[in-house]
Each structure stands twice: as structure tokens, then as C-alpha cells.
C-alpha positions as CSV (number, residue, x, y, z in Angstrom):
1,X,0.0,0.0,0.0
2,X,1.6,3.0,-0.7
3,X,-0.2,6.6,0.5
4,X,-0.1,10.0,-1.1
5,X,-0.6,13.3,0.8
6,X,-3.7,15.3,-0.8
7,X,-7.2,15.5,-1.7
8,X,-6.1,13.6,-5.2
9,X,-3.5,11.8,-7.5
10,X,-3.6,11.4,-11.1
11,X,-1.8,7.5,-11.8
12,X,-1.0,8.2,-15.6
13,X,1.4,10.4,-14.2
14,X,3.3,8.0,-12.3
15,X,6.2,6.4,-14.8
16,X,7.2,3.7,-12.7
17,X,7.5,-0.3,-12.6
18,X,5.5,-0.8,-9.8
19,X,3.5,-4.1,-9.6
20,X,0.0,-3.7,-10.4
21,X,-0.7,-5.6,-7.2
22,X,0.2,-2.6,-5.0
23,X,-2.6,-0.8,-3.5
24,X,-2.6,3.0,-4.3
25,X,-4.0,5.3,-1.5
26,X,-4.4,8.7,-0.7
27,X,-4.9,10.9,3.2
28,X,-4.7,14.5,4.0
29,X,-2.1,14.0,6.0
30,X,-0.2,11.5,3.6
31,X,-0.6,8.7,6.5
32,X,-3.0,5.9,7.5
33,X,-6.2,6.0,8.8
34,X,-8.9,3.7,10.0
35,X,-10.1,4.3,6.6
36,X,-7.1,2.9,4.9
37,X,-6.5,0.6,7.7
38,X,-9.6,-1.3,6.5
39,X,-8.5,-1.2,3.4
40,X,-5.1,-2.1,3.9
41,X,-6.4,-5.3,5.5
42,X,-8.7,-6.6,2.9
43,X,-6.1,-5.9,0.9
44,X,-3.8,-8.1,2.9
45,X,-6.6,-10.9,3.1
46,X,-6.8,-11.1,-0.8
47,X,-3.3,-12.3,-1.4
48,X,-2.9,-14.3,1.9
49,X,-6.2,-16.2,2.8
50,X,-6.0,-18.9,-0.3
51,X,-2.4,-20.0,1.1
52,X,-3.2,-19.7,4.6
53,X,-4.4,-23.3,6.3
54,X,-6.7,-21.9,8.7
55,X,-5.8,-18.9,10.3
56,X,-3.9,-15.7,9.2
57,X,-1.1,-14.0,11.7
58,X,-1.0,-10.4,11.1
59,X,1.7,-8.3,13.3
60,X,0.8,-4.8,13.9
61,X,2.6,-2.0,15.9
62,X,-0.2,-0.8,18.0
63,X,-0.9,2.1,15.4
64,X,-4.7,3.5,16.7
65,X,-6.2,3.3,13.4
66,X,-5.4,-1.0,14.0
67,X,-7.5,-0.8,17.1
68,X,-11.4,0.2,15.7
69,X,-14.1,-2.0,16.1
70,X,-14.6,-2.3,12.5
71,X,-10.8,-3.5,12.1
72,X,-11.2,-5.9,14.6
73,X,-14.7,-7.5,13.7
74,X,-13.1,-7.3,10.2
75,X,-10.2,-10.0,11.5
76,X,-12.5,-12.4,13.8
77,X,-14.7,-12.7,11.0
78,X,-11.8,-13.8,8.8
79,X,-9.7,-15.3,10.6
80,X,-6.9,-13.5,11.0
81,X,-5.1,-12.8,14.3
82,X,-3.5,-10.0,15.4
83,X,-0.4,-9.8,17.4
């Protein structure tokens, strides 16, 4: 995930290599959220709940935006445990 600072971006004028994989965000303040957070995390499930066998670890620094209910909820519902 990368994140941009301001109220919009405009891709076609990014010349770069980057896998198309890589999720493209945007905040005022040019950090995450509990917006993004959300994001970030079905982002994260996408690419890592077909090769998990049964539950998914995700390690987190504590970062607010990790702690909402909606994050949370989000992670019990599939499976994924925080540490």
C-alpha cells in the first residue's frame, strides 16, 4: 500500500515499474487511517487467505487506526489474528 498526501492523484502520471498488485492510496495527512487501515487489511486478506491453512497471523505496531471495532470485527470474521 503505498499513500499520497492530498485530496487527489492522477496514476497516468506515475512512470514507474510498480507491480500492479500494489494498492494506491491517498490521506490529507499522507498517513494511514482507519479508513485505509480497513483497506489495507482486505487488501492483505486477498493475497494471503487462499495459502493460509486456517488462520492468518498479522503483526501490527499498535498504530490506533489497527485498534477500531470495524478493524477488529473485520479480522475475527476472517480469521486473522493480530499480534
Amino acid at each position: 500500500m503505498l499513500i499520497f498526501k492530498g485530496a487527489y492523484y492522477l496514476r497516468k502520471h506515475f512512470k514507474n515499474d510498480i507491480d500492479s498488485n500494489v494498492y494506491w492510496a491517498r490521506s490529507e495527512t499522507g498517513f494511514i487511517n482507519d479508513k485505509l487501515a480497513l483497506k489495507y487489511l482486505e487488501h492483505f486478506n486477498k493475497f494471503t487467505k487462499d495459502i493460509a491453512k486456517g488462520y492468518q497471523m498479522l503483526i501490527f505496531d499498535g498504530h490506533g487506526s489497527y485498534l477500531s471495532q470495524q478493524f477488529i470485527d473485520y479480522c475475527w470474521v476472517n480469521k486473522i489474528r493480530l499480534f
